[in-house]
N, C-alpha and C positions, 0 to 999 in steps of 0.2 A: 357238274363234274369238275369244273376250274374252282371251283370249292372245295371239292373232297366230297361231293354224295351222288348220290348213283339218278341217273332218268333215264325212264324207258319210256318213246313214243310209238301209242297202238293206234293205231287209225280206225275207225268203227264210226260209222250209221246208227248215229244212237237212237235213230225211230227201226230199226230193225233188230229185233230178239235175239237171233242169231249170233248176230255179231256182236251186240251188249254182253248174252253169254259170253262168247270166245275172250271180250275184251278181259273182262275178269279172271278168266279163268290164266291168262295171261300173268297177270298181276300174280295170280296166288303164285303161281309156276316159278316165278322169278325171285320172289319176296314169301313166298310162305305163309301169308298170311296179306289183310288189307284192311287196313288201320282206318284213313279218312276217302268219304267219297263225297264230291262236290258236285253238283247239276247244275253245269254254269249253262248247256247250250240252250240257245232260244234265239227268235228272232222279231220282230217288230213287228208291223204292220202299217203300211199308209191310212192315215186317219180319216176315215170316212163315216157316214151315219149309216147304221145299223139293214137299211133296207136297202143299202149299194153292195154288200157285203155277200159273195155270192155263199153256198153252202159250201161247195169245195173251196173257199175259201179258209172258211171258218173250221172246215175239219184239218188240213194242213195246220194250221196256225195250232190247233190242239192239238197235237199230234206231236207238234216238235217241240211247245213251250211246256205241256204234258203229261203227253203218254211217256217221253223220252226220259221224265225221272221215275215214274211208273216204272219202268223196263230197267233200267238200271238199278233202283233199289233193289225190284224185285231178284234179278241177278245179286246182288248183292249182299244182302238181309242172311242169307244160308250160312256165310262165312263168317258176318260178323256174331250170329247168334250162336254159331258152334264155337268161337275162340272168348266169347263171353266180352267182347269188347267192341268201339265202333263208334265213328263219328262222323254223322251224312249231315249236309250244308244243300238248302235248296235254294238255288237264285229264284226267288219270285221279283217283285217290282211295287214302287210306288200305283201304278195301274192296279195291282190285285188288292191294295188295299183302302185305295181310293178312285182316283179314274185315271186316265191316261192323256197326257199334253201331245205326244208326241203320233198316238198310233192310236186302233179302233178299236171298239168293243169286243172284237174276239181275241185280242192278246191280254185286254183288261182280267176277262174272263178265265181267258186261261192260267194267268197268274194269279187267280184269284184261285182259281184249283190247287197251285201249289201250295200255298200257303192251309187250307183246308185238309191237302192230302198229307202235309208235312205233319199237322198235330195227333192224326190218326196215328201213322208211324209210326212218333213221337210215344203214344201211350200203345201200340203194340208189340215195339222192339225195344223200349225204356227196362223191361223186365231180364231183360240179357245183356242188359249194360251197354246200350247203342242209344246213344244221345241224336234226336232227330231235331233240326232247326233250320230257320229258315233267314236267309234278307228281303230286304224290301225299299232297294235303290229307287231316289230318282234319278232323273236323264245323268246318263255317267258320257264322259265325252272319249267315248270311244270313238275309233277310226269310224266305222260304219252310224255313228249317232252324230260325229263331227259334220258329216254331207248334211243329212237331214236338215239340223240346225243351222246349217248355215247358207239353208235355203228358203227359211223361215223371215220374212220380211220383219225388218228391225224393230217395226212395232210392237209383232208379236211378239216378237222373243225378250222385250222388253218388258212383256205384258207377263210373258213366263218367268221370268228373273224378279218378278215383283210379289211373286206368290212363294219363292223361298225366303226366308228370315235371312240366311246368310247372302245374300243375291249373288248365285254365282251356280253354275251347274257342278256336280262332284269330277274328280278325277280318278282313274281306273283304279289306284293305289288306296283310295279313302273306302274304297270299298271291300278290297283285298286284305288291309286287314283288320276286318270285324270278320271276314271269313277266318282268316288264320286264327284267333281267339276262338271262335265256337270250333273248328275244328281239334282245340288246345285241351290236355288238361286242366287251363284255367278253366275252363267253360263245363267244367266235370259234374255238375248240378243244376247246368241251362239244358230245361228240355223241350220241346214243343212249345219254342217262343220264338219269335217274328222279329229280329231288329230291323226300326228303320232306319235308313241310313239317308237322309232325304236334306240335309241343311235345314230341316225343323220346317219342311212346308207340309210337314200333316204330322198330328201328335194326338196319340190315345193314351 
């Protein structure tokens, strides 16, 4: 607003349908339309081996890294496919497309769905002009990733900074804007593709 442009904050339970409607329906209300939608929310996991891992564990853990852009596209898709435009960004992770340093196989996992459900998307809503894409961060030094880390005895985490090319974890900003790009009309021809954003520690 101390710029000159407008923000509206909706509060919504993105693992609940309800409210993902409401949220949207918000947006169109206000603005008329909704141009870009991003699935930043998710959350980590304490990294464990696979048989410590209880099931309601593993159903949570999908449920919010997910179903929650599940629910939101789905919400979503109606608007962009009726105004014939649209540009959805799914946070997945270095985990969904390799493994995970930080956390356990069912966040791997579940990011490994976004990425998978981003290309379907990608070739479902590409014909009404909704560009569908995805990231694929490693460890970004968020407030809540900064604890973890730097609880991480110096060996390892020496052992982790030795498997990125650039030795150094990313910052919230190096990943914000390869979002702003895919959400950009520069990106008006990237469809159902994966950047990764990792300092070159996994490369396809």
């Amino acid at each position: 607003r101390q710029n000159g442009g407008e923000a509206l904050a909706v509060p919504c339970d993105v693992v609940e349908p309800s409210q993902v409607a409401s949220m949207i329906e918000i947006v169109v209300k206000k603005w008329g339309r909704l141009d870009i939608l991003v699935n930043n929310a998710g959350l980590g996991t304490p990294a464990k081996p696979v048989e410590e891992v209880l099931p309601e564990e593993w159903d949570q853990t999908i449920l919010l890294n997910l179903k929650s852009v599940y629910l939101c596209i789905r919400a979503a898709a109606p608007v962009m496919k009726r105004q014939g435009y649209g540009r959805i960004v799914n946070v997945s992770s270095f985990a969904g497309r390799f493994f995970s340093r930080l956390s356990g196989p069912h966040y791997s996992s579940a990011k490994a769905g976004v990425v998978g459900f981003t290309r379907h998307m990608a070739a479902e809503l590409g014909p009404f002009g909704v560009c569908v894409n995805s990231v694929a961060p490693s460890p970004v030094l968020t407030e809540r990733v900064k604890v973890k880390w730097e609880t991480r005895a110096e060996e390892e985490r020496q052992k982790i900074l030795a498997g990125i090319p650039l030795g150094r974890l990313a910052q919230p900003e190096e990943i914000a804007t390869v979002i702003a790009f895919l959400a950009s009309d520069d990106a008006s021809y990237v469809n159902g593709a994966c950047i990764d954003v990792n300092g070159g520690s996994y490369m396809v």
